[in-house]
Backbone as CSV, one residue per row, in Angstrom:
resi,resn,N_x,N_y,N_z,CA_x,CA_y,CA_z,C_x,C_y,C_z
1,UNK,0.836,-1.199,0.000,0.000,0.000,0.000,0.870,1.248,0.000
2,UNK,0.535,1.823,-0.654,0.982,3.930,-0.629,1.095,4.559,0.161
3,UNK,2.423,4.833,0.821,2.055,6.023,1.934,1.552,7.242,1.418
4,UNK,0.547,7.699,2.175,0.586,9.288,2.128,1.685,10.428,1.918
5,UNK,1.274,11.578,0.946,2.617,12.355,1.308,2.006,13.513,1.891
6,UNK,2.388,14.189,2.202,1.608,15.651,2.942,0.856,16.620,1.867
7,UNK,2.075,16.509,0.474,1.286,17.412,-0.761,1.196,17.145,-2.023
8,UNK,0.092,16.740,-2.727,0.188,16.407,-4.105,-0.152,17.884,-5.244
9,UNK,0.731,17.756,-6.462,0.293,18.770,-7.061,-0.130,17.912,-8.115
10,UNK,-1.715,18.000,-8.722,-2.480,17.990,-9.945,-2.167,18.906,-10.644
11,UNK,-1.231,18.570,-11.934,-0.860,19.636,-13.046,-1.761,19.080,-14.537
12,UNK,-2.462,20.437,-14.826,-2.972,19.952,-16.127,-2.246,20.199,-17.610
13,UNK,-2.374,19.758,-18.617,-1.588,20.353,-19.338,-1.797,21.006,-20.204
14,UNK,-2.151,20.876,-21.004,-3.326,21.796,-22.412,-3.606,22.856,-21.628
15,UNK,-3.364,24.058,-22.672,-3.376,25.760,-22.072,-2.730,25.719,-20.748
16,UNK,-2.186,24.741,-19.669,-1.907,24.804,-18.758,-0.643,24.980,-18.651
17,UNK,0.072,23.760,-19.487,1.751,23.564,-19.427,2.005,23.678,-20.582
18,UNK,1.186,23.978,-21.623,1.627,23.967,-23.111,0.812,24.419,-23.385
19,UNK,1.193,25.051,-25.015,0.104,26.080,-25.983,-0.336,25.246,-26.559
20,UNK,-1.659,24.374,-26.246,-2.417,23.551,-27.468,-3.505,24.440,-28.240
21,UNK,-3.410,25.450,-28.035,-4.209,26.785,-28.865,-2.923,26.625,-29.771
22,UNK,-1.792,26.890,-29.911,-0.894,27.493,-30.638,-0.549,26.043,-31.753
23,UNK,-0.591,24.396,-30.612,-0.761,23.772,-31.773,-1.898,23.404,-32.557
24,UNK,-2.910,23.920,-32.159,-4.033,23.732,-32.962,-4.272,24.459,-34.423
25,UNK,-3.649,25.924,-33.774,-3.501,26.988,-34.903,-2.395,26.069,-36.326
26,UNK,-1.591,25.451,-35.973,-0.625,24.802,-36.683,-0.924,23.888,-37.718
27,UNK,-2.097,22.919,-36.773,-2.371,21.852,-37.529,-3.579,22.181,-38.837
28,UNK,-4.165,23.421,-37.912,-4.794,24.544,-39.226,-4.243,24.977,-40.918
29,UNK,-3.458,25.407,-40.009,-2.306,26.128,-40.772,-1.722,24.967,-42.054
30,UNK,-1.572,23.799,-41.707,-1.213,22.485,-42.402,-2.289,21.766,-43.279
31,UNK,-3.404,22.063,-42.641,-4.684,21.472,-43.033,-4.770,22.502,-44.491
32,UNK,-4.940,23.975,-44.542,-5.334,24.759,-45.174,-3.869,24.512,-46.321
33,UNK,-2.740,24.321,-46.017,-2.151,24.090,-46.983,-1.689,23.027,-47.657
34,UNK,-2.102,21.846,-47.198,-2.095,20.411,-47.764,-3.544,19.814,-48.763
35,UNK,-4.342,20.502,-48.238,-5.720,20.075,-48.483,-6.774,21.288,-49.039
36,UNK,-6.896,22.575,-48.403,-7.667,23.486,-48.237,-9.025,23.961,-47.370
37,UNK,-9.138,24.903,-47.442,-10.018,25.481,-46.357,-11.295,24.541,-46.285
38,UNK,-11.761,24.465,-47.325,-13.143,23.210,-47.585,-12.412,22.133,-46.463
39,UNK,-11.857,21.449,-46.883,-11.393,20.126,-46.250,-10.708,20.132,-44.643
40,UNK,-10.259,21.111,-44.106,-9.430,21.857,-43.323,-10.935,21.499,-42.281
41,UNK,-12.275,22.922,-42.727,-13.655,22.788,-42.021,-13.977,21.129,-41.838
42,UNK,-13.804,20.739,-42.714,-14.201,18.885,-42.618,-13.602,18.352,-41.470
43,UNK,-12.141,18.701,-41.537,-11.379,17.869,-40.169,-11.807,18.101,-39.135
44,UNK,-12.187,19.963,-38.897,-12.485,19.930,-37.876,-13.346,19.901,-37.268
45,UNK,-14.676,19.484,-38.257,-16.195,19.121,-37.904,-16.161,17.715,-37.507
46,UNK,-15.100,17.019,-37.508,-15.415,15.465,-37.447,-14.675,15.679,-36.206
47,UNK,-13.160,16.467,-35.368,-13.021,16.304,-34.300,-14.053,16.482,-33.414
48,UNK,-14.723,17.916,-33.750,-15.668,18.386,-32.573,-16.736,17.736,-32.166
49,UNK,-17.620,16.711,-33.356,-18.407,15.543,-33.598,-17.650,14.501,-32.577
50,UNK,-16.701,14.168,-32.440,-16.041,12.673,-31.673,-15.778,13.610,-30.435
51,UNK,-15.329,15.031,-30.328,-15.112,15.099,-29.105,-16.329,15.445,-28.533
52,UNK,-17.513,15.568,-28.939,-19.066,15.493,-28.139,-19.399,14.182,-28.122
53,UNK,-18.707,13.674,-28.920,-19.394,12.078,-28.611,-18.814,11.333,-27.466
54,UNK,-17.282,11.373,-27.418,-16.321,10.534,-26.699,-16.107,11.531,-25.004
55,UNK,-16.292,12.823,-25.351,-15.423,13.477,-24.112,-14.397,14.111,-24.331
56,UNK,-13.599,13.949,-24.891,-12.148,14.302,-24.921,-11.354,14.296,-26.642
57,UNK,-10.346,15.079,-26.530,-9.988,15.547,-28.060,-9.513,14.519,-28.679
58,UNK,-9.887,13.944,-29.951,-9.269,12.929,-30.374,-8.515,13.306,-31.508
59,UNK,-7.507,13.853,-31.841,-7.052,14.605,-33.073,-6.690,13.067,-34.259
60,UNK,-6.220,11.849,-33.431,-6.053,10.904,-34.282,-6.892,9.997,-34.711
61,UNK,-8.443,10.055,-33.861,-9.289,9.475,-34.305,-10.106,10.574,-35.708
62,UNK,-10.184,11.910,-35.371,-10.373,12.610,-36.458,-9.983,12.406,-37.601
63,UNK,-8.476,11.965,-37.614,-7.823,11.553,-38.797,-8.360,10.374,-39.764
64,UNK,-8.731,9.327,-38.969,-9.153,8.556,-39.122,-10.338,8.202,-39.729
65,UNK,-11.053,8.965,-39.392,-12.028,9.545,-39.790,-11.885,10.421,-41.345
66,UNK,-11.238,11.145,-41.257,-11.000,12.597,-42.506,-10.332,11.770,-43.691
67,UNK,-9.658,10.631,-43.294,-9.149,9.722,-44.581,-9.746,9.633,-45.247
68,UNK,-11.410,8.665,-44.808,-11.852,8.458,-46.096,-12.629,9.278,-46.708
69,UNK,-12.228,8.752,-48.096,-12.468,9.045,-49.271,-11.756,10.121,-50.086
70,UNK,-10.401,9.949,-49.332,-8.964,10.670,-49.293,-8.192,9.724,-49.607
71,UNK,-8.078,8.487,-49.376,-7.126,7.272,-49.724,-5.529,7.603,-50.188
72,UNK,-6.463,8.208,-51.158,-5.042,8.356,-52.034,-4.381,9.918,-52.242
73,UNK,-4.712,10.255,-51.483,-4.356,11.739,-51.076,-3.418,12.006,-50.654
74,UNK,-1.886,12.353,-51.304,-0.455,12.517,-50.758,0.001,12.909,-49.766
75,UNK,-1.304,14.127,-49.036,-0.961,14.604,-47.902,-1.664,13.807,-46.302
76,UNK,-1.958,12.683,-46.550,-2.395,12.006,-45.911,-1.574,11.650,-44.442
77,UNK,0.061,10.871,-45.422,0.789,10.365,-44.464,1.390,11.516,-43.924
78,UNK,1.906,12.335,-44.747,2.222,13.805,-43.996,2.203,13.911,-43.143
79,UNK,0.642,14.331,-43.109,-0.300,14.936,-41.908,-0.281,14.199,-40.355
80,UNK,-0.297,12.540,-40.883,-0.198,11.386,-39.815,0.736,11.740,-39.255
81,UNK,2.447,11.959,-40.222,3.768,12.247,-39.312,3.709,13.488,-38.517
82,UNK,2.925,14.593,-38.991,3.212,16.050,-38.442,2.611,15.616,-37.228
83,UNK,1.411,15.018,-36.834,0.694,14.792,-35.586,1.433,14.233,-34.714
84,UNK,2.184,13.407,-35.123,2.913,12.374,-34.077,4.629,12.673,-33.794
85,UNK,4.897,13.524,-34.670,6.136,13.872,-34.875,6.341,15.600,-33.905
86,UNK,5.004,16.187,-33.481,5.123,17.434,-33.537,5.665,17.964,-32.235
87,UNK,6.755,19.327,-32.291,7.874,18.922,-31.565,6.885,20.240,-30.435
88,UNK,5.909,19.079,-29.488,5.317,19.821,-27.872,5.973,20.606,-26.817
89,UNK,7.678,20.048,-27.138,8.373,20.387,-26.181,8.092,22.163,-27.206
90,UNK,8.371,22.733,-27.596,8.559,24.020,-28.484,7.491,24.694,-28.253
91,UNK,6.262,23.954,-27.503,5.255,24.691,-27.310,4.871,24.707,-25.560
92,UNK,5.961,24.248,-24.868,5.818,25.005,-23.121,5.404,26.558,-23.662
93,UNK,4.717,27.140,-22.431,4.437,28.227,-21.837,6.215,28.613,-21.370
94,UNK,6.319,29.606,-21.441,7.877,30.183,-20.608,7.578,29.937,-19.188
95,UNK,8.741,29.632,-18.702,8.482,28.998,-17.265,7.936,28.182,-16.732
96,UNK,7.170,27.199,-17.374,6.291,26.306,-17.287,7.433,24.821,-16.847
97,UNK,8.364,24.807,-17.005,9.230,23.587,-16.121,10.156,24.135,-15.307
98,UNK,9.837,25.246,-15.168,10.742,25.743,-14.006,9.603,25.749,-12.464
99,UNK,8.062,26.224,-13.296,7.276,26.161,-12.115,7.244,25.100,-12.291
100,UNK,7.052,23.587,-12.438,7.183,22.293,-12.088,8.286,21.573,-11.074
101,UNK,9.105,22.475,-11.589,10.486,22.326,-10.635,10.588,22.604,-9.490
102,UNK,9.779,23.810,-9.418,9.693,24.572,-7.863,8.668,23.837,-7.244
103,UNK,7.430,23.276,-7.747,6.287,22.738,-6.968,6.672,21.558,-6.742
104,UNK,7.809,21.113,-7.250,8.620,19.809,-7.067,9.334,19.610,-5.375
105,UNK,9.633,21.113,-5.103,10.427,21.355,-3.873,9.292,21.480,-2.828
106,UNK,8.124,21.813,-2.907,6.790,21.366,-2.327,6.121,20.314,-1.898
107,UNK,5.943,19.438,-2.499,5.279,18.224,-2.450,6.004,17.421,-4.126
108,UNK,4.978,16.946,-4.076,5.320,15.670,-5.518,4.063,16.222,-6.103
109,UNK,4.649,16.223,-7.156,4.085,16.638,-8.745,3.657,15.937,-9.883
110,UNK,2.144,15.845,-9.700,1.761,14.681,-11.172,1.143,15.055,-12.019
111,UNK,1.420,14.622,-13.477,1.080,15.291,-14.477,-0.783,14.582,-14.429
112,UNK,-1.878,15.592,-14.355,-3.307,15.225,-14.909,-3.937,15.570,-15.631
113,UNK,-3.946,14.886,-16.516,-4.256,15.467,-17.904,-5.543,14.774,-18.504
114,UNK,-6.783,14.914,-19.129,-7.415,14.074,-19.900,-7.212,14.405,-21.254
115,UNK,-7.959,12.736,-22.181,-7.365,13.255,-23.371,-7.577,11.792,-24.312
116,UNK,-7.209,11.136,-24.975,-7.158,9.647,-25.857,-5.781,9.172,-24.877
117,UNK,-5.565,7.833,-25.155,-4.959,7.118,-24.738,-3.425,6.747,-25.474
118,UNK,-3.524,7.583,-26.563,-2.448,7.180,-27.170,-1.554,8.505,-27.186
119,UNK,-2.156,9.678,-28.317,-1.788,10.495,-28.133,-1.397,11.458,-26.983
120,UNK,-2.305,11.862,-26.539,-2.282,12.919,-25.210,-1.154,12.225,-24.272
121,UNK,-0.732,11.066,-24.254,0.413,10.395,-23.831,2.027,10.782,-24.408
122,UNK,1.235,10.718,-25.497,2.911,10.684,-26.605,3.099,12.293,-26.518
123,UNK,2.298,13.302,-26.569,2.335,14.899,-26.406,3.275,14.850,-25.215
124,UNK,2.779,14.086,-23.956,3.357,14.493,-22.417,4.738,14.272,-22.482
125,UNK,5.095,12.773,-23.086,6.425,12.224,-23.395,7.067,13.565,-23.703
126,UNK,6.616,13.502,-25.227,7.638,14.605,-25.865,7.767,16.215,-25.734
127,UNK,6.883,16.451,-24.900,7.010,17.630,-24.148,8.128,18.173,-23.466
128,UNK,8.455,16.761,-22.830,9.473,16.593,-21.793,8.922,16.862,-20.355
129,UNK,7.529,16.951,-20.310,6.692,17.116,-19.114,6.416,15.232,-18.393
130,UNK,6.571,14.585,-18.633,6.596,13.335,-18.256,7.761,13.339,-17.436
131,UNK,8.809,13.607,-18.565,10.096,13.577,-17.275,10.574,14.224,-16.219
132,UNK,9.306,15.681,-16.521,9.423,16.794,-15.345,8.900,16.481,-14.146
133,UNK,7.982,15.418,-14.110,7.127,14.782,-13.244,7.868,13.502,-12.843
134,UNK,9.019,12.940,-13.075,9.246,12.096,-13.173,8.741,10.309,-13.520
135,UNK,7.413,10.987,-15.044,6.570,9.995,-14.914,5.280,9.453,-14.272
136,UNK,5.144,10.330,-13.480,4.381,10.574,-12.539,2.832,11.124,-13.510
137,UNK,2.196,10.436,-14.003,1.061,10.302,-15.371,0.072,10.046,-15.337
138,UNK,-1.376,11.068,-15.139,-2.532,10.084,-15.128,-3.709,10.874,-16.301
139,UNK,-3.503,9.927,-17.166,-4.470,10.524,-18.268,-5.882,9.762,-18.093
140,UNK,-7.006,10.627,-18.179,-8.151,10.261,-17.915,-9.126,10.788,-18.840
141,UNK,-10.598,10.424,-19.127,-11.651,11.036,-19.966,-12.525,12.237,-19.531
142,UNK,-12.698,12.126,-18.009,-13.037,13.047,-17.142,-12.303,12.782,-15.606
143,UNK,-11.602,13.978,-15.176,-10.741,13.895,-13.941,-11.720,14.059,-12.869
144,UNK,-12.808,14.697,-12.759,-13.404,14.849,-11.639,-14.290,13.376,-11.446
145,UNK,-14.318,12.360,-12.720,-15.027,11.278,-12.061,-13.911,10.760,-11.446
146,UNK,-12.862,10.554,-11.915,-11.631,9.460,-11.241,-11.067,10.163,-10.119
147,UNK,-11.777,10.636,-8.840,-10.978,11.254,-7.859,-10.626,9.623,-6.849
148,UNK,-11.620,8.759,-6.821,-10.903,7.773,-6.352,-9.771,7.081,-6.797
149,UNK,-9.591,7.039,-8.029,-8.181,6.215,-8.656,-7.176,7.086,-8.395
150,UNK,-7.095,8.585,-8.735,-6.496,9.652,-8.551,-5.616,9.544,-6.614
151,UNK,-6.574,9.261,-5.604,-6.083,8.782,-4.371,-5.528,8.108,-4.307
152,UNK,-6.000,6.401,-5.199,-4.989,5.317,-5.034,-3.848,5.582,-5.256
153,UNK,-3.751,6.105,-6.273,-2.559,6.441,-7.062,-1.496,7.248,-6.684
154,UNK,-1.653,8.302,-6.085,-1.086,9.141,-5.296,-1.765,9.616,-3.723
155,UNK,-1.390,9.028,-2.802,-2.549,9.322,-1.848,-1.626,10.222,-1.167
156,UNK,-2.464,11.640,-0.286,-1.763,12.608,-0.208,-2.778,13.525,1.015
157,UNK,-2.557,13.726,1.846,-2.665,14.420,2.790,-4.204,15.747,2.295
158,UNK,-3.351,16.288,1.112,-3.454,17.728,0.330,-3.307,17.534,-0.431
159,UNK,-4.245,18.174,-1.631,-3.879,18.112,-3.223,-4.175,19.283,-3.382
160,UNK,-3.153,19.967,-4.732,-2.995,21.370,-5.259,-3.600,20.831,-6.575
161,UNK,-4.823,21.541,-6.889,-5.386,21.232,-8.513,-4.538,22.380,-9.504
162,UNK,-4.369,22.264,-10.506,-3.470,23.519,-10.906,-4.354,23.479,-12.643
163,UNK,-5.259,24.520,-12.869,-5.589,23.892,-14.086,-6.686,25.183,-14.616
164,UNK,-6.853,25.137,-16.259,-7.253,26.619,-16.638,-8.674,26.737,-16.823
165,UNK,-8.915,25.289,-16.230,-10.976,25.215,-16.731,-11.591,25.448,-15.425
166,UNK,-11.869,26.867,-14.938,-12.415,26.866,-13.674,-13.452,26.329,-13.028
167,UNK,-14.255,25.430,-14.240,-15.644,25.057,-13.922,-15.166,23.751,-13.415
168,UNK,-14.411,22.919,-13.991,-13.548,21.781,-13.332,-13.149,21.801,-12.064
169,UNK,-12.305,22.687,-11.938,-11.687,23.161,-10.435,-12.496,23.548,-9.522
170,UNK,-14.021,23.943,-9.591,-15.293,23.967,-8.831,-15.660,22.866,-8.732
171,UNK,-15.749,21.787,-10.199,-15.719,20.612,-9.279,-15.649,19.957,-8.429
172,UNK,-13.971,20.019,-8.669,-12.944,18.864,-7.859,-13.239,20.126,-6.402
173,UNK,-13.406,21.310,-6.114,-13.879,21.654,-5.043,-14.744,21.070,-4.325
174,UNK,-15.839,21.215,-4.753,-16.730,19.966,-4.537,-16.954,18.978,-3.681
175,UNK,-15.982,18.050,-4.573,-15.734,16.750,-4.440,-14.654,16.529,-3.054
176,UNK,-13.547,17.659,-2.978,-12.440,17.113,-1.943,-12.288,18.322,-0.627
177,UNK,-13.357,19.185,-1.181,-13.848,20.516,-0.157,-12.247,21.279,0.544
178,UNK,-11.728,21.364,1.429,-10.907,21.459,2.327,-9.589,21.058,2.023
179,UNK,-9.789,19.809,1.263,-8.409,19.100,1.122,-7.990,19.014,0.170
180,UNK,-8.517,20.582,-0.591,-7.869,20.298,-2.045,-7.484,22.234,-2.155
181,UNK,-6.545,22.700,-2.583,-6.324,24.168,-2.881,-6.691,23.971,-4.520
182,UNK,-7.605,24.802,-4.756,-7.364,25.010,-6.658,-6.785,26.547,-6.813
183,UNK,-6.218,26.280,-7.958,-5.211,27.584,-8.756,-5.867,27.535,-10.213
184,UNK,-6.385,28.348,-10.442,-6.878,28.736,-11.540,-5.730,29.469,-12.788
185,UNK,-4.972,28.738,-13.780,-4.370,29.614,-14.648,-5.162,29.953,-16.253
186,UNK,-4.961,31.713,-15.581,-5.943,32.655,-16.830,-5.549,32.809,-17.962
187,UNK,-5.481,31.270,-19.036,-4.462,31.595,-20.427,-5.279,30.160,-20.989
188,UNK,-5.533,30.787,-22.491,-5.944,29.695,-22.638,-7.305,29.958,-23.713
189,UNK,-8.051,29.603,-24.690,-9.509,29.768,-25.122,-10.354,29.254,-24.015
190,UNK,-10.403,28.543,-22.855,-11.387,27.715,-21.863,-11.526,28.742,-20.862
191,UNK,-10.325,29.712,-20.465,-10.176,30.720,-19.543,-11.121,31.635,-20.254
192,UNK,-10.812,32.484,-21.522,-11.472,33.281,-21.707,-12.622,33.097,-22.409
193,UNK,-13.199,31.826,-22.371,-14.646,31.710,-22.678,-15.406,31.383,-21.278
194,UNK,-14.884,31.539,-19.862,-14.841,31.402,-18.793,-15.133,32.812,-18.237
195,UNK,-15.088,33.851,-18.861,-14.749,35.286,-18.091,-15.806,35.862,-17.700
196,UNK,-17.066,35.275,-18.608,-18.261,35.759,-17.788,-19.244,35.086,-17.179
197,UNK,-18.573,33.748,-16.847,-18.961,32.841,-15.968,-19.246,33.132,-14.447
198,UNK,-20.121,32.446,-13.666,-19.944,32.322,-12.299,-19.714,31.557,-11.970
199,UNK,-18.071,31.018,-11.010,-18.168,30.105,-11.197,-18.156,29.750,-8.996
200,UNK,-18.461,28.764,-8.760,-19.109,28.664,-7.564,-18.777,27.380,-7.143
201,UNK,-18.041,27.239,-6.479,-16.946,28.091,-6.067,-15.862,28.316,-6.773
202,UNK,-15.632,29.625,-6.214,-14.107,30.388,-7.008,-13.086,29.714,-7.114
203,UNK,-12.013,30.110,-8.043,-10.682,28.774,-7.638,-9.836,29.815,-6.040
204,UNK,-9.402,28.811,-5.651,-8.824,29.443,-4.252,-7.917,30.136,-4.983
205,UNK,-6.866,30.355,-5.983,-6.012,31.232,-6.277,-5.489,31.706,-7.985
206,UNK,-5.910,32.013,-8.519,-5.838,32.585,-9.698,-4.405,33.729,-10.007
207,UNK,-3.920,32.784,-10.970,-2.558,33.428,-11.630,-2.821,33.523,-13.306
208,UNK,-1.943,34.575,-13.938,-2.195,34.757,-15.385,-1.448,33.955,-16.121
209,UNK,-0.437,33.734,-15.626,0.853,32.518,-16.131,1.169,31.744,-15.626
210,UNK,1.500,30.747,-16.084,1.972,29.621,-15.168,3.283,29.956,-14.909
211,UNK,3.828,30.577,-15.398,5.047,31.166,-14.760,4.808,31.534,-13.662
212,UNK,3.945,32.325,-13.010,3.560,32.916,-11.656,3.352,31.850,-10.856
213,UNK,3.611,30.068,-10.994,3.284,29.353,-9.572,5.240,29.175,-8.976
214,UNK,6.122,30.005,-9.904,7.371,29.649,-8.821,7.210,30.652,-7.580
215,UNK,6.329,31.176,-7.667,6.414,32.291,-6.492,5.801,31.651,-5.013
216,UNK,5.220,30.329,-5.715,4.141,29.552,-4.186,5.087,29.309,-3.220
217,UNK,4.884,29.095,-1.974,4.846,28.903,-0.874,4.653,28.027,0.187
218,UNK,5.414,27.278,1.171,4.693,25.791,1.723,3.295,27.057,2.731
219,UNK,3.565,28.121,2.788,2.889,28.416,3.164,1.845,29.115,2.994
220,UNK,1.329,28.962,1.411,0.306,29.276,0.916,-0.608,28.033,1.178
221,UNK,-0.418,27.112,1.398,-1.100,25.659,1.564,-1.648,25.110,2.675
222,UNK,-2.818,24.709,3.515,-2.831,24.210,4.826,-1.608,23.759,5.782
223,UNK,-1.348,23.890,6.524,-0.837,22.410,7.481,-1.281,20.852,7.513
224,UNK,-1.535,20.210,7.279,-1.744,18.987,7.480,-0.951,17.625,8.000
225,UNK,-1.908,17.049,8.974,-0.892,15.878,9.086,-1.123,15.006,8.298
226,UNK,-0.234,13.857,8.685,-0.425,12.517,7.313,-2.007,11.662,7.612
227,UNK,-2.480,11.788,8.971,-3.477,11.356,9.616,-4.760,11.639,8.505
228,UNK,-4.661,12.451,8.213,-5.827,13.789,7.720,-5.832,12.683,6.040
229,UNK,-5.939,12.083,6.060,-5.980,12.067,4.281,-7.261,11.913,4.239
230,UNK,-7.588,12.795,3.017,-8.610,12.814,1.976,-9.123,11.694,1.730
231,UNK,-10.908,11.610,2.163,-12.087,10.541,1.578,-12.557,11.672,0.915
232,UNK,-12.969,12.051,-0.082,-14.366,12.604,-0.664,-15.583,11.410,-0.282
233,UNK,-16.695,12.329,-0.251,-17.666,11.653,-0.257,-18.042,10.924,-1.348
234,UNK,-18.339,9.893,-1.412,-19.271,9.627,-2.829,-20.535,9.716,-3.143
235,UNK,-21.315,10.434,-2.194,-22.484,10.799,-2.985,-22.353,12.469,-3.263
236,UNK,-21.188,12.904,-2.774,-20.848,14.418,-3.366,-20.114,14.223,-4.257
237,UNK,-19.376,12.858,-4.730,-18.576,13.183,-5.878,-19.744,12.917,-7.363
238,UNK,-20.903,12.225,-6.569,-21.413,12.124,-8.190,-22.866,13.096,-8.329
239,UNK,-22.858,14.018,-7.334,-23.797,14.938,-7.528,-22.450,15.750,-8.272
240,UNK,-21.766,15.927,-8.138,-20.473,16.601,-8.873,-20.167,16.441,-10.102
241,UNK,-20.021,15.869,-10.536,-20.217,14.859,-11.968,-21.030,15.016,-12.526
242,UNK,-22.242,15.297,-12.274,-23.569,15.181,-13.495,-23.951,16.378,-14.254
C-alpha cells in the first residue's frame, strides 16, 4: 500500500503547461495548406463531432475519420507524421518547467491530464513534461469522475489542482472541499470563454501565467498531518459529476 505524502500537485496540461491553442492553430495552418479550407472545415467538424461524442480531443481518431475518401491523397501520411512527430516540447508556456520544478520542492508533482490514450500520452512524453514529473502520469476522460483512482494512485494528505478550466476546479472543489487548494491559470480559449462565468466556487487562487506558480509557498497551503488524508464523499462526488 501507498504512503501518504503531505502534498500532491495535480498539473494539467493543455493551455496549462503547453500552448495547445498554438498547436491547434498549426495543424490549421497544415490542413489549409495540404488540403484546403473546404477540407481543413471537414477535419475539424469530425473532431468536434467525436469530441461530443467521446469526451475528450481525439485529433487521431479525427484523422481517421477525414481519410476516407482521401485514400489516395499525398498529404495524408504527412499529416499522420506532423501529428505524431510534432515537436510539444517548443510549445511550453515560458516557465512552465521551471514552475514544475519549484512545486517539485513542495510536495510531488503529477502530471493530470485528460485526453485519448495514445496520443495525449505521446504529447506528455515529448514535451518533456513526463520527465518533469518524473513519470508521474494520469491521463483520464473526465478527472473529476476518477478522484478515487487519482487517491490510489497518489494518496496525499493535500492536493494542489493547478488547471485553466475553472468550472472543473469547482468541481474537484466539490468533491475534496478542504483538502484540495485550486489555482486557476488565466491563459488559454477555456479561460477566456470562462470570463463571464460564475463560477461557484471560485478557484482558491488565480494566476495569469503559469510562470507565476514559482512564487508559491509551503505556506500558501494548509498544514496537514499525514493522519488527515482525503475521503471525498461519494455521494458528493457524483452529484459533482452530473
Amino acid at each position: 500500500m501507498l504512503t501518504a505524502t503531505s502534498l500532491v500537485f495535480l498539473l494539467d496540461v493543455d493551455n496549462t503547461l503547453l500552448d495547445n491553442d498554438g498547436f491547434a492553430a498549426d495543424l490549421t495552418a497544415r490542413l489549409d495548406r495540404d488540403f484546403g479550407a473546404m477540407e481543413r472545415e471537414r477535419y475539424w467538424s469530425i473532431y468536434n463531432k467525436l469530441r461530443d461524442e467521446l469526451g475528450f480531443a481525439d485529433y487521431l481518431g479525427a484523422l481517421q475519420q477525414f481519410r476516407l475518401g482521401h485514400e489516395y491523397h499525398p498529404g495524408l501520411v504527412p499529416l499522420s507524421n506532423f501529428l505524431l512527430e510534432y515537436p510539444f516540447a517548443e510549445r511550453l508556456f515560458p516557465g512552465a518547467l521551471d514552475a514544475v520544478a519549484h512545486m517539485g520542492t513542495l510536495g510531488s508533482t503529477v502530471i493530470l491530464s485528460d485526453g485519448d490514450i495514445v496520443f495525449q500520452p505521446r504529447k506528455i512524453a515529448h514535451s518533456g513534461l513526463g520527465r518533469a514529473v518524473q513519470d508521474r502520469v494520469l491521463v483520464y476522460v473526465h478527472k473529476e469522475r476518477m478522484t478515487e483512482a487519482i487517491q490510489r494512485a497518489f494518496p496525499a494528505t493535500h492536493y494542489v489542482m493547478v488547471d485553466d478550466k475553472p468550472q472543473l476546479l469547482a468541481a474537484m472543489k466539490r468533491i475534496f472541499g478542504a483538502h484540495i487548494t485550486t489555482i486557476f491559470v488565466n491563459q488559454g480559449h477555456y479561460a477566456r470563454e470562462a470570463e463571464h462565468l460564475v463560477i461557484d466556487p471560485a478557484p482558491d487562487k488565480t494566476v495569469m501565467h503559469i510562470s507565476d506558480l514559482v512564487g508559491l509557498a509551503s505556506s500558501d497551503f494548509p498544514r496537514v498531518e499525514l493522519a488527515g488524508q482525503a475521503h471525498p464523499d461519494p455521494a458528493t462526488h457524483a452529484a459533482a459529476s452530473e
